[in-house]
C-alpha positions as CSV (number, residue, x, y, z in Angstrom):
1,X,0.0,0.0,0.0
2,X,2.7,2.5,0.8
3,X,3.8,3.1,-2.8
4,X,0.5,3.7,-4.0
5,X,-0.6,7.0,-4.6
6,X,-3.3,9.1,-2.4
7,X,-5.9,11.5,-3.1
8,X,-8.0,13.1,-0.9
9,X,-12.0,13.2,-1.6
10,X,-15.4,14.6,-0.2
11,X,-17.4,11.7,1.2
12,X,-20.4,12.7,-1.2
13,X,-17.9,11.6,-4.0
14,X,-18.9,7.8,-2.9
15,X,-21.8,6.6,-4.6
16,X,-22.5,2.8,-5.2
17,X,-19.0,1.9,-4.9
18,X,-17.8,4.3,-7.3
19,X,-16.1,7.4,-7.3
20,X,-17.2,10.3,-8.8
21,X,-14.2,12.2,-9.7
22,X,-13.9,15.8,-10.6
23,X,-12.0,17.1,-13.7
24,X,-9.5,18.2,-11.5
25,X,-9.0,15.1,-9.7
26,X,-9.3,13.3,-13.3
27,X,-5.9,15.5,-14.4
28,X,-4.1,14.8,-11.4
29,X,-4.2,11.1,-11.5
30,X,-4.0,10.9,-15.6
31,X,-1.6,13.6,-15.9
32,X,0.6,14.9,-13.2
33,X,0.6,11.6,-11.3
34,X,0.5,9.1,-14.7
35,X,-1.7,6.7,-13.9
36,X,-3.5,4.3,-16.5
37,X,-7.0,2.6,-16.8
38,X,-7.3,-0.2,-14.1
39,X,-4.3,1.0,-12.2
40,X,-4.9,1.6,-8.4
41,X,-4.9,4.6,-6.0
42,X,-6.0,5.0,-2.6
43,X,-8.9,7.4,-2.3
44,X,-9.2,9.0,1.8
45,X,-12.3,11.3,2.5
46,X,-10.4,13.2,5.3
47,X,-12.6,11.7,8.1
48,X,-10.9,8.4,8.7
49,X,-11.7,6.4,5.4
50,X,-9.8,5.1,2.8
51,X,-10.4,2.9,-0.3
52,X,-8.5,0.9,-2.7
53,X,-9.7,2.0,-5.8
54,X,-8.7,2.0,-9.6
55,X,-9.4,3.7,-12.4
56,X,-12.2,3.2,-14.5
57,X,-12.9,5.9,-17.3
58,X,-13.7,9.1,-16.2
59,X,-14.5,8.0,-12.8
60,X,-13.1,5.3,-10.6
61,X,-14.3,2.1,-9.3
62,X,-13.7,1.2,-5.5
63,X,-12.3,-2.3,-4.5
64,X,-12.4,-2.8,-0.5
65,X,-11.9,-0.6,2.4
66,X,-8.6,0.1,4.2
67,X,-8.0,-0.1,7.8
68,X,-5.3,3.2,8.7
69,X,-4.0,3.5,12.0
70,X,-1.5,6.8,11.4
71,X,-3.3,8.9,14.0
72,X,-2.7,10.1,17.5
73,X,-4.0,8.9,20.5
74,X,-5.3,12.5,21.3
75,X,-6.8,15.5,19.7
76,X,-4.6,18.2,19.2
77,X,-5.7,21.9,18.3
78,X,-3.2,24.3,17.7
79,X,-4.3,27.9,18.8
80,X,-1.3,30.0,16.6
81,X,-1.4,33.8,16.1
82,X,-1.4,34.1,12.8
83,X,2.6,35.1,11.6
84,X,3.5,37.5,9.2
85,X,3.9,36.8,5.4
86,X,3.4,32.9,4.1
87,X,4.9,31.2,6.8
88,X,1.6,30.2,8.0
89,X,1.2,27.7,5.0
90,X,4.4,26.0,6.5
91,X,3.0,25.7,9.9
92,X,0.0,24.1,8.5
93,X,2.0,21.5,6.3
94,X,4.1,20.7,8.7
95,X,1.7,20.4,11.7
96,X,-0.7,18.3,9.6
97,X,2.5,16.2,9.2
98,X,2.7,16.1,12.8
99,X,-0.8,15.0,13.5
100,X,-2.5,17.9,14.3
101,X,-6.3,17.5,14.4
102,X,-7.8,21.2,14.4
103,X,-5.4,24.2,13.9
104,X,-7.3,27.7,15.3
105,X,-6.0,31.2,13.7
106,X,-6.0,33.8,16.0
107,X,-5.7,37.3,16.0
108,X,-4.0,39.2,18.6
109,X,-2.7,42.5,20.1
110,X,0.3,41.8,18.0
111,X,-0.4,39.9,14.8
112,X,-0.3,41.7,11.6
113,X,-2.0,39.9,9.3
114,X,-5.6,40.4,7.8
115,X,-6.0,37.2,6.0
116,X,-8.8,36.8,2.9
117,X,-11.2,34.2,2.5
118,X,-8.7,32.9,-0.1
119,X,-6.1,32.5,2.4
120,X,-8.3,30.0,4.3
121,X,-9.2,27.8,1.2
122,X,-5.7,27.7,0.5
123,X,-5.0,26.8,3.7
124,X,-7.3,24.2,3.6
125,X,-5.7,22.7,0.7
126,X,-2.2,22.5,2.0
127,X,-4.0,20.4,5.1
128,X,-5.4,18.4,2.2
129,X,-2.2,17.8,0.1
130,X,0.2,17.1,3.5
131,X,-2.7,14.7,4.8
132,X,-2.2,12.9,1.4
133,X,1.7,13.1,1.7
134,X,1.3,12.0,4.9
135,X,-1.1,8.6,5.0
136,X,-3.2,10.7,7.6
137,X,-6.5,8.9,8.2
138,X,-8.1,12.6,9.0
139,X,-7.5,16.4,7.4
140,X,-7.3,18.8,10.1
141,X,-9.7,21.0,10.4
142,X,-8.7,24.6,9.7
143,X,-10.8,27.5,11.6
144,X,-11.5,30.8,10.5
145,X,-9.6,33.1,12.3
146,X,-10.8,35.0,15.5
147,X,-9.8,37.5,18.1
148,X,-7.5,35.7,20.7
149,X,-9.7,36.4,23.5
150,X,-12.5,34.9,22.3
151,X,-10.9,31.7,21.7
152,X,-9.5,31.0,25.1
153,X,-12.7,32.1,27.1
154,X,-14.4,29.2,24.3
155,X,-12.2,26.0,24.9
156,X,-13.1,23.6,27.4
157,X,-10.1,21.1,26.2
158,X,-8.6,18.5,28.9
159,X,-5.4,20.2,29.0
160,X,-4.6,23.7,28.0
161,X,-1.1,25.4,27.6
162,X,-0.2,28.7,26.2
163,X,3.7,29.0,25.4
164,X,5.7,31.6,26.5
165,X,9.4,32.6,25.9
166,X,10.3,34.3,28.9
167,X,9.9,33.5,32.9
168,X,10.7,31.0,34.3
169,X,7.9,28.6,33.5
170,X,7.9,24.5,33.1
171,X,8.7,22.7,29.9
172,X,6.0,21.7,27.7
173,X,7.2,18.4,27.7
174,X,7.5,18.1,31.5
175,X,3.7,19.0,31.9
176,X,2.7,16.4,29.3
177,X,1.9,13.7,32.2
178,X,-1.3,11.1,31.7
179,X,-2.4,13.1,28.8
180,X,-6.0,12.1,27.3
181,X,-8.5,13.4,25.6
182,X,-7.9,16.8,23.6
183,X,-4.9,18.8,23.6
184,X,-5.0,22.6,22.9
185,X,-1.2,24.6,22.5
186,X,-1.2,28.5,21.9
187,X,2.0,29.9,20.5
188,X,2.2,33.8,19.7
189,X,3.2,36.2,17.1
190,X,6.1,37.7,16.3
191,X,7.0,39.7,19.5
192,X,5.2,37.4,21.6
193,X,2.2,37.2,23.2
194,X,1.4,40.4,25.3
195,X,0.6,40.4,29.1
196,X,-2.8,41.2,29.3
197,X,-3.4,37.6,26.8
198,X,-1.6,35.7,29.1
199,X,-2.9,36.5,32.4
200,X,-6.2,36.2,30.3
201,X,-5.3,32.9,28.8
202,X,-4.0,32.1,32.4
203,X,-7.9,32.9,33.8
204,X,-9.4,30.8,32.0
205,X,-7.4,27.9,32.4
206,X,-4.8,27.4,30.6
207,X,-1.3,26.8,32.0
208,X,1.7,28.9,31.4
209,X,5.0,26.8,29.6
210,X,8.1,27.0,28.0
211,X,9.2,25.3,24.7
212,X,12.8,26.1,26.1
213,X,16.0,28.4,26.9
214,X,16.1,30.0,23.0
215,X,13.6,32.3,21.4
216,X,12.0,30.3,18.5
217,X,10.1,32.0,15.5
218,X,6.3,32.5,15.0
219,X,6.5,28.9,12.6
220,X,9.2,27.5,14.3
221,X,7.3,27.7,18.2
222,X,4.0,25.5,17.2
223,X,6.1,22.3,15.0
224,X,8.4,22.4,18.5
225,X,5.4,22.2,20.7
226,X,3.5,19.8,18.3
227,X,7.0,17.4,17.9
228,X,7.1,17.5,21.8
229,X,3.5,16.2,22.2
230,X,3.5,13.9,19.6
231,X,6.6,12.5,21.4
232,X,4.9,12.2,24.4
233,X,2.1,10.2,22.9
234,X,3.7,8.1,20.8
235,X,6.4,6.1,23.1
C-alpha cells in the first residue's frame, strides 16, 4: 500500500462503490501523477476512510476498504497567532505532518495579518495535500480566524497550555503527564504574546510553559510544541 498514490476526496464523491471524480481530480491522476486505466490509488475522504480504488474511465471504481492506523491517540488543536507573510502555509504543512487534528488562527494585540477568505481555502488545501503526503487517516480542520480572547474564554479542552518565551515557566514536555482526551497549545506572534493575553489565557485555564532556553520563530514555536506532544504520545 505505501507506494500507491493518495488523493484526498469529499465523502459525497462515494456513490454505489464508485467514485465520482472531478476534472481536476481526473488530471491529477492521468496527468501529473501518470496513472493508466485499471491502475490503483488509494482514495481517503479526510474523516478516517480510505479505499483501494482503480481507475475506470472518467471516474473510478472502489475495491475494499482500508483499515489506517497513522493517528494520534489524542486531539490536538493548535491555537497559533497568525505570523507574518506565508509562513503560516508551512506551519499548516508541517503540523498536519505532525498530527495535528484542528489548527485555530488567532488574531492578537500583535499579529499583523488580515488574511482573505482565499487564504483559508488555500490553507485548507495545503492540510489536504500534506494529509495525502502524509497517509493521515483525517485532514485537520482549519478554523477561521478569530480574536485571541474569544478563543480561550471558548475552549473547554482537557489540557490547555499557552507558550511563553520568557519566565521562568515549566517545559512543555514536563507538563505532558497522563495526557487524554484533547490537547489545545497557543504559541504567539512575532514579538510574543502580550501580558494582558496571558494573564487572560492564564484565567481561563490554561497553564503557562516554556518550549525552552532560546527564542524560537512565530512557525518555528508550534512544530516544537506539536514534535514534543507527539513525542509524548507516541512512546
Amino acid at each position: 500500500m505505501a507506494q500507491l498514490q493518495r488523493i484526498a476526496i469529499a465523502p459525497t464523491q462515494i456513490q454505489q462503490e464508485q467514485i465520482l471524480l472531478t476534472p481536476e481530480q481526473q488530471h491529477y491522476l492521468r496527468r501529473v501523477l501518470r496513472l493508466y486505466e485499471g491502475e490503483h490509488f488509494i482514495a481517503m475522504d479526510g474523516r478516517g476512510k480510505w479505499w483501494l480504488a482503480k481507475i475506470a474511465g472518467e471516474q473510478a471504481q472502489v475495491l475494499e476498504p482500508l483499515i489506517v492506523e497513522t493517528e494520534l491517540p489524542v486531539a490536538i488543536t493548535l491555537m497559533i497567532a497568525l505570523p507574518k507573510g506565508s509562513g503560516f502555509d508551512e506551519v499548516v504543512r508541517c503540523c498536519t505532518e505532525l498530527g495535528v487534528a484542528c489548527i485555530a488562527p488567532v488574531l492578537s494585540d500583535r499579529t499583523l495579518l488580515n488574511p482573505s477568505p482565499q487564504k483559508l481555502e488555500r490553507w485548507r488545501r495545503i492540510a489536504n495535500e500534506a494529509a495525502e503526503q502524509s497517509e493521515r487517516a483525517f485532514v485537520p480542520t482549519i478554523l477561521e480566524p478569530v480574536a485571541f480572547s474569544h478563543a480561550v474564554t471558548n475552549n473547554t479542552a482537557t489540557h490547555r497550555y499557552i507558550c511563553e518565551a520568557r519566565g521562568e515557566l515549566v517545559h512543555l514536555q514536563n507538563a505532558l503527564t497522563q495526557i487524554s482526551g484533547e490537547i489545545v497549545i497557543a504559541t504567539g506572534p512575532e514579538g510574543g504574546w502580550t501580558a494582558a493575553e496571558v494573564e487572560g489565557a492564564i484565567a481561563a485555564g490554561f497553564q503557562p510553559v516554556s518550549l525552552g532556553r532560546r527564542i524560537l520563530r512565530a512557525v518555528t514555536a508550534p512544530i516544537v510544541a506539536l514534535s514534543l506532544i507527539t513525542a509524548v504520545c507516541e512512546v
